[in-house]
C-alpha positions in Angstrom: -43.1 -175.8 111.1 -46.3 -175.9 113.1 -48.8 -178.6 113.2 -51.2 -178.9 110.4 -54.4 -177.5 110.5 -55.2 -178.7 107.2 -56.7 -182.3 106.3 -54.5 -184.8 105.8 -54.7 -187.2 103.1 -54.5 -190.0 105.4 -55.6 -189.2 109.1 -52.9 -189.9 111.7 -50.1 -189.1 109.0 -48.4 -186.4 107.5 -50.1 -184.9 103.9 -48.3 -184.9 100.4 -47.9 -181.3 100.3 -46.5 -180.8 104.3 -43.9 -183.6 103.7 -43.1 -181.5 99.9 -43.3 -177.8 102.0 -40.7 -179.7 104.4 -38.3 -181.2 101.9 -37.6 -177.6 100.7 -33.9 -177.2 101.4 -32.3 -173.5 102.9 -28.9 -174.2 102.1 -29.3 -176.2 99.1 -31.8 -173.0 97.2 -29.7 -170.7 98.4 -26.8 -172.1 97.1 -28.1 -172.6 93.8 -28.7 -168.7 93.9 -25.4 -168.4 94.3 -23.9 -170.8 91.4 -26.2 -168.4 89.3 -25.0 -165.1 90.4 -21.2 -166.2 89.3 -22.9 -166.3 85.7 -23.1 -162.3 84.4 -21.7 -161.3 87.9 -20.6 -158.0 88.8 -18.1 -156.2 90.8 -20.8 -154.8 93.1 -22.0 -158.1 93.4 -24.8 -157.8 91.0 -25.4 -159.7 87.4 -25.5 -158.5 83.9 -27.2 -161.2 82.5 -29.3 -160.0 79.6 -31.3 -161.8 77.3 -30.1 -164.4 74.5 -26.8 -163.5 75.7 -23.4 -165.6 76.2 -24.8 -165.3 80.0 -27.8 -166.5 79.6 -26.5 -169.6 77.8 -24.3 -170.4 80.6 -27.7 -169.7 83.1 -29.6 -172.0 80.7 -26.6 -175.0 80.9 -26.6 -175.3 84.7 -30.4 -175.3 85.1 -30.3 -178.1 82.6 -27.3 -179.8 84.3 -29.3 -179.6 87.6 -32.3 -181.2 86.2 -30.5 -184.2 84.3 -28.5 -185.0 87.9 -32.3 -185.5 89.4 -33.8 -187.1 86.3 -36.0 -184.5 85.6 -36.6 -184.0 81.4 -36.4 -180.5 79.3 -37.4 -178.8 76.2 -37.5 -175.6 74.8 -40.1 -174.0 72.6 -40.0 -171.8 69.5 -39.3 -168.7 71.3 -36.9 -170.3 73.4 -38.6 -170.7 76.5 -36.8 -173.8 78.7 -38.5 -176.6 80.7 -37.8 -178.7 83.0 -40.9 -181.6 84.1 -41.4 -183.8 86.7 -43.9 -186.6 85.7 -47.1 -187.1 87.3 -49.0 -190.3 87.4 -51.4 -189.5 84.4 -49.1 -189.0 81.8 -52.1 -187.2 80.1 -53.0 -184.9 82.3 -51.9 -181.0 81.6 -49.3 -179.6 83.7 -49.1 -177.5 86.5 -46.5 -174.9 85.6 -44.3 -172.5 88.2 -41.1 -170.4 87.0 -39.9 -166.9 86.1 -37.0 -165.3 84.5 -33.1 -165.8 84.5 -32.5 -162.5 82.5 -31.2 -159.6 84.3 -31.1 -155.6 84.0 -28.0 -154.5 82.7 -27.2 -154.0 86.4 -29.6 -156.5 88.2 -30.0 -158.0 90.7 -29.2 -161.5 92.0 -33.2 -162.6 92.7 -35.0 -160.4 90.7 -36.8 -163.5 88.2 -34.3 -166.0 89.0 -36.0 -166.9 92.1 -38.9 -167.7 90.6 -36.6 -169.9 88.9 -35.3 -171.4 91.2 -38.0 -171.9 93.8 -40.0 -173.6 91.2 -36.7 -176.1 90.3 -36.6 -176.6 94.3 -40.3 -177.5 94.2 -39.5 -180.4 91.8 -36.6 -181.2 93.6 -38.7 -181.3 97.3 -40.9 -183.8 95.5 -38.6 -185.9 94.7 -37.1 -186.1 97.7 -40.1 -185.7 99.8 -41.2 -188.7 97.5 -44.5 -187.3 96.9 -46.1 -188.6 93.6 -48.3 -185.9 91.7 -51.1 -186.7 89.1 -50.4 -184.1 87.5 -46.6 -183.2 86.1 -45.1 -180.6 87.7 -43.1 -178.2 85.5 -40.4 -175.5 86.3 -39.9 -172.7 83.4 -37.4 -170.2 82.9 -39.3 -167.7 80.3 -37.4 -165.6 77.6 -36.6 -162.0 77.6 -38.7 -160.8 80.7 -36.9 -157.8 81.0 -37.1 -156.1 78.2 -33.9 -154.3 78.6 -32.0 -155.9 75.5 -35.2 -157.0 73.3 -38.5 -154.9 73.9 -40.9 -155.7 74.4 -40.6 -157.6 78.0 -42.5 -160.5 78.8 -41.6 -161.7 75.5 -41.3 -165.2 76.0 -45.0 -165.8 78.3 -46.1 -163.1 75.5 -45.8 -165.6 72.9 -46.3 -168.6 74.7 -49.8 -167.2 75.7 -50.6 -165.8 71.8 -50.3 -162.2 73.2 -47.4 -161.6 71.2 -47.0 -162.4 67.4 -43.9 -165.1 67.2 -42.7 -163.8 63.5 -43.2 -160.4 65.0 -41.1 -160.8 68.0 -38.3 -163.0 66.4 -37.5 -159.9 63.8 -37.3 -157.3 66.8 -33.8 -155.4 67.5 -31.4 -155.1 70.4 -30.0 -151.2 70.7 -27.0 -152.4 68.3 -29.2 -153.8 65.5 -29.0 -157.5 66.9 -32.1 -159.7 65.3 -33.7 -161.9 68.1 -34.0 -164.7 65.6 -30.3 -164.3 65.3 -29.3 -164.2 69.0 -32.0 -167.0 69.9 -30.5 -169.4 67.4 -26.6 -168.9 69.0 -28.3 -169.3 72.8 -30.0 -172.4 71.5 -27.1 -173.9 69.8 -24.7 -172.9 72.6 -27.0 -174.2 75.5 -28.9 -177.2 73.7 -32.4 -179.0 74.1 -34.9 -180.8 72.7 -37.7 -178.4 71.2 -41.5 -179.4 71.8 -43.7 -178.1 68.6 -43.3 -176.2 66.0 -46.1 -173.4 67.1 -45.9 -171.1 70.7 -48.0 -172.8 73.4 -49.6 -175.9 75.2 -52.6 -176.6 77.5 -51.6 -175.7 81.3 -53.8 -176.7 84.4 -52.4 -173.9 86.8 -49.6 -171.5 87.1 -48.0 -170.1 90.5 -45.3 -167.6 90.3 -42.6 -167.1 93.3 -41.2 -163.5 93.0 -39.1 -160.8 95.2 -41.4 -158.5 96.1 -39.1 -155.8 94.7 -40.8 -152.8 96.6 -40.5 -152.4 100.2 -44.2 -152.6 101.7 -43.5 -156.5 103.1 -40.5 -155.1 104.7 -42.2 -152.2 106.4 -44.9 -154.2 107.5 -42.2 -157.0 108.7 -44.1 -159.8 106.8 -42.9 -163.0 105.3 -45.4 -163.7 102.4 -47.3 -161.5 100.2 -50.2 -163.5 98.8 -50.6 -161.1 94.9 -53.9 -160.5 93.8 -53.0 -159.0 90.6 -51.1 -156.8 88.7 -51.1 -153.0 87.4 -51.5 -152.3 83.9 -48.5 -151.2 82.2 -48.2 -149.2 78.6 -44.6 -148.7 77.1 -44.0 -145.4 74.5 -41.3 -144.6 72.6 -40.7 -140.7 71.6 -38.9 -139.7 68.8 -37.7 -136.0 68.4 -36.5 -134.7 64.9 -34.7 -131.3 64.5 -31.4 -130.2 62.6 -27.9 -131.1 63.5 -26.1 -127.8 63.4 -22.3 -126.5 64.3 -22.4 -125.5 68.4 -19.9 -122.9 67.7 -21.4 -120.8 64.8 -25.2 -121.7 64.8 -27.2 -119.0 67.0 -29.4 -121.0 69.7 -32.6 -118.6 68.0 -31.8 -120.5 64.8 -31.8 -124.2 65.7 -33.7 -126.9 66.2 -32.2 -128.4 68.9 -34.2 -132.2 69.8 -32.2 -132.4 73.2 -33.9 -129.1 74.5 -37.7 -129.9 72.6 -37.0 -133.4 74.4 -36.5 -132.1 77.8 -39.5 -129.9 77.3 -41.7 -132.4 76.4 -39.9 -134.8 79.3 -40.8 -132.0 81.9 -44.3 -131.2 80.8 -45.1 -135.1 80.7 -43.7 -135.3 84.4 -46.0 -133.0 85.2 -49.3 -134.3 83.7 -48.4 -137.4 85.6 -48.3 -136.7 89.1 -51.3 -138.2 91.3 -52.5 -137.2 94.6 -51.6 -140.7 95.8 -48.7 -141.1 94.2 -50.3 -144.4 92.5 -49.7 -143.4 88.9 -45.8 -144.7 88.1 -44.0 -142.7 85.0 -40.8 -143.7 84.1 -38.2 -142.5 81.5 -35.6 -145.0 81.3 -33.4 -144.5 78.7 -32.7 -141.1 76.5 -30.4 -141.6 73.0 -29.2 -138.2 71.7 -27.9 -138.4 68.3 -24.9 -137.5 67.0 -23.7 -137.7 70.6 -20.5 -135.2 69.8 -20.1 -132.0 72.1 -19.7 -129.5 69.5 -23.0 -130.6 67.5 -26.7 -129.5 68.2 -28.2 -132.5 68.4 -30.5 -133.9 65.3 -32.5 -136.7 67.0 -33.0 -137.9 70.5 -35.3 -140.7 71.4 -36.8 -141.6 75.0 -38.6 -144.9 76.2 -41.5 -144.4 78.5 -42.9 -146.8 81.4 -46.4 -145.9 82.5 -48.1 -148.6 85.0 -51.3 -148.2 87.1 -54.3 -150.8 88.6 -57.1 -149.0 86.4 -57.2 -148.9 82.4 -59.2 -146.1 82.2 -56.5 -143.9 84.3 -53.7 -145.2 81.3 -56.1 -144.7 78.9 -56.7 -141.2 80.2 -52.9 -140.2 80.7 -51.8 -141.6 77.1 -54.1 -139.1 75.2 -52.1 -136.4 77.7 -48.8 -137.6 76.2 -49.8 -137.5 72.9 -51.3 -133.8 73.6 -47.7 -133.1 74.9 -45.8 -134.5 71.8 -47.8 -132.3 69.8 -47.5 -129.3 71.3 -44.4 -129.2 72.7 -41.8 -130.5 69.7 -41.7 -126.8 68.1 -39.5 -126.3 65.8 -38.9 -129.9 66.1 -41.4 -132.8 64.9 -42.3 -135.1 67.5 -44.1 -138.6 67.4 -44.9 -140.6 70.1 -45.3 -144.9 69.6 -47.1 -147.1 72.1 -45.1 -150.5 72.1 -46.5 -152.3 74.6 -50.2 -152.9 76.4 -51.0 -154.8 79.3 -53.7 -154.6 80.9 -54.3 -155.5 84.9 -54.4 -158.7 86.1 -56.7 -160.3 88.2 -55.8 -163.9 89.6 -57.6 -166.6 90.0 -59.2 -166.5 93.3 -59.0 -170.2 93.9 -55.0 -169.8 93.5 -54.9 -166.7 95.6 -57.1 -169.3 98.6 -54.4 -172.0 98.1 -51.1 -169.1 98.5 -52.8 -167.2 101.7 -53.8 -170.7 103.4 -50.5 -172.6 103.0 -48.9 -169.2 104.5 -51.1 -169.6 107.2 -50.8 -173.4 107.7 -47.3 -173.0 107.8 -47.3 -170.2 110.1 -45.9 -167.4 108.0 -46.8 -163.9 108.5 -48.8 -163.0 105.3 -51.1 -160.1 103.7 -52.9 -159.4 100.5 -51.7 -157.3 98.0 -51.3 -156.6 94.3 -48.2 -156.1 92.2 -46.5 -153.2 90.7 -44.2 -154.7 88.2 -45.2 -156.6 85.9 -44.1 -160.2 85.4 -44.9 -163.7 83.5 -48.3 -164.3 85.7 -49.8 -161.7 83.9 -50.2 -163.2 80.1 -50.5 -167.2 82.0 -53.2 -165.8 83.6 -55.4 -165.7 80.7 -54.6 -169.4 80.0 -55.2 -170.8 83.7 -56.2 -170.3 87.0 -52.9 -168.2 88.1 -51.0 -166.2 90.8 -48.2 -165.7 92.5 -45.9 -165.5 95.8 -44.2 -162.0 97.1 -41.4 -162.5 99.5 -39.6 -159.3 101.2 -36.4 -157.7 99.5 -34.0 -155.2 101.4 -35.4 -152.1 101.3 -37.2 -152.7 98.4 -34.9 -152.4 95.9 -34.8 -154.2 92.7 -33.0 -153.5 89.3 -30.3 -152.8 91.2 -26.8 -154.7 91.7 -27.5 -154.3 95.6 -30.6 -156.0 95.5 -31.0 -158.4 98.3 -32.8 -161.0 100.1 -32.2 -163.4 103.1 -32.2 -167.4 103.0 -35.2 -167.7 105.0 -37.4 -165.8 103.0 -36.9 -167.2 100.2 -37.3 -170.7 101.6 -40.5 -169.3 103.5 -41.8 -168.6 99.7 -40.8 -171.7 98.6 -42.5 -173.8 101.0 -45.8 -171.9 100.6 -45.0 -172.4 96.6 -44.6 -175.9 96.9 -47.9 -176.6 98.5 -49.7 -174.5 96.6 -48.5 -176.6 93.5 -48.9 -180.0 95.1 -52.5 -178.8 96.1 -53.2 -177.8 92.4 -51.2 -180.8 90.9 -53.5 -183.4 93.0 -56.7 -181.9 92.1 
């Protein structure tokens, strides 16, 4: 690491947060990425490792069995969101928080949210050993249901935790097979144990730093370490329903149907086609189609779609929702058509204070950086409204994400870790 140009805490010796950024261990965070990959693993190397699942539990019980080998404490809160603190020396003071997600895509990827995880957990851990004391506590999360791919909406758990997201509301929502959240919470909670802190979602934070893949490929390209996030794109999330008449394929003429699959590809096409930008900014993704009966010699009655539409500006989403909505309408015939808007999020802005601390301990500790904002969406984006907030990019192979190839080296993600831990130190000594 190269000498500081920062100002010590004491001159002539080495600062709180340079001996925390050099305590960060390679071997010992990559490791712990691989102990989690084993849980929900797949045989392209992969996880499945969905929410409020069996492997979630087990993710849930080694994070925990980590933190009581270092004498860290834990909790959980009513939507199942797990903690793990390191004190600080004013027990009153509110915490500085760091974290992510341990739930995967059905075929994710071994970083995708758990690094956050566990660069957050290697933060406490570089403390300790680095035996740096904090004023403020320190605290790693692991946030439910980020993904979205079992429970929508995704976020869920930083939803409710920030009062985005109604906690009745959320614990009566349905997996694809008629699961109840409450349900599947209370068996995660009872099969991976801990102490729950309130009775109602949320408590005061002091900051929030977020260590992510970047899960695009612009870092790559532009062979950098760090990407210092500035924000996030909006997002909206629809849900299309198509309604026609199931109907014998043999016998029923094609002039006489209502057939949802071909109203559904017509509207799927014609929405494609409203969406498309000049510069390619606006992103329009249809990510999972149900076609009901599902048996080869019926016309399909019903098909349903899910919609992902994400850009930086609200007006642009706002603009391109009323174009879906004129789609539905006019394309369904002889179907009926309706359209649902599940989720809104708008962009994120962090906290330029947070964003100062991320780009200067990049470039303290000698890391190629650059500024730029997020196209997925993640955790930051509902902390953000509760305290100054932001986040850490490191590169991923080619940019892939949501995929069981998904891939990053050791010493980027102990690069991001470093720059995390200072950042953290920096806010937790305010």
């Amino acid at each position: 690491m190269p000498p500081s140009r920062g100002t010590c805490e004491r001159v002539g010796m080495m600062s709180d947060f340079e001996r925390a950024a050099q305590a960060v261990r390679e071997d010992r965070l990559w490791q712990r990425h691989m102990d989690m990959a084993k849980l929900g693993g797949t045989p392209r190397g992969g996880v499945n490792r969905q929410a409020l699942s069996a492997e979630d539990a087990a993710a849930r019980n080694l994070l925990m069995s980590w933190a009581a080998a270092r004498g860290f404490s834990v909790f959980t809160d009513v939507i199942g969101n797990l903690f793990v603190r390191r004190e600080g020396s004013d027990a009153g003071a509110k915490p500085i928080l760091s974290g992510s997600h341990m739930d995967s895509q059905p075929t994710g990827g071994r970083f995708d949210g758990m690094y956050g995880v566990l660069a957050a957990f290697e933060a406490l851990e570089a403390l300790e050993d680095a035996g740096v004391r904090t004023k403020r506590p320190v605290e790693a999360v692991a946030w439910t249901n980020e993904e979205g791919s079992r429970f929508q909406p995704g976020a869920m758990g930083s939803a409710v935790f920030a009062g985005h997201n109604a906690l009745d509301a959320m614990l009566a929502v349905k997996d694809w097979k008629g699961v109840v959240l409450r349900d599947a919470l209370a068996e995660t909670l009872a099969a991976a144990p801990a102490p729950r802190r309130g009775d109602t979602p949320g408590f005061a934070l002091d900051g929030y730093v977020e260590a992510h893949i970047e899960q695009g490929p612009r870092l790559e390209d532009a062979r950098t370490t760090i990407g210092v996030v500035t924000g996030i794109q909006g997002s909206r999330r629809f849900m299309v329903e198509i309604l026609g008449d199931e109907a014998h394929a043999g016998t029923t003429p094609r002039a006489a149907r209502k057939d949802a699959f071909v109203a559904a590809v017509a509207i799927a096409g014609a929405m494609q086609d409203a969406t498309r930008d000049a510069d390619d900014t606006l992103r329009f993704t249809i990510g999972r189609v149900d076609v009901l009966p599902g048996s080869p010699n019926t016309v399909p009655g019903r098909v349903s779609f899910t919609i992902d539409m994400r850009h930086p500006s609200m007006e642009v989403l706002e603009a391109h929702e009323t174009k879906l909505r004129a789609i539905v309408a006019s394309k369904a015939a002889p179907c009926t058509a309706t359209i649902e808007r599940l989720t809104s999020v708008a962009p994120t802005v962090f906290d330029p204070g947070v964003i100062g601390l991320v780009r200067d301990a990049a470039q303290r500790q000698g890391f190629s950086n650059m500024d730029m904002p997020s196209g997925a969406g993640h955790d930051a984006m509902h902390i953000a409204a509760l305290c100054p907030a932001g986040m850490v990019f490191v590169p991923c192979e080619r940019g892939v994400s949501h995929n069981e190839i998904e891939n990053a080296t050791p010493s980027d993600l102990a690069a991001g870790t470093r720059v995390l831990v200072e950042a953290l130190v920096r806010l937790a000594n305010r």
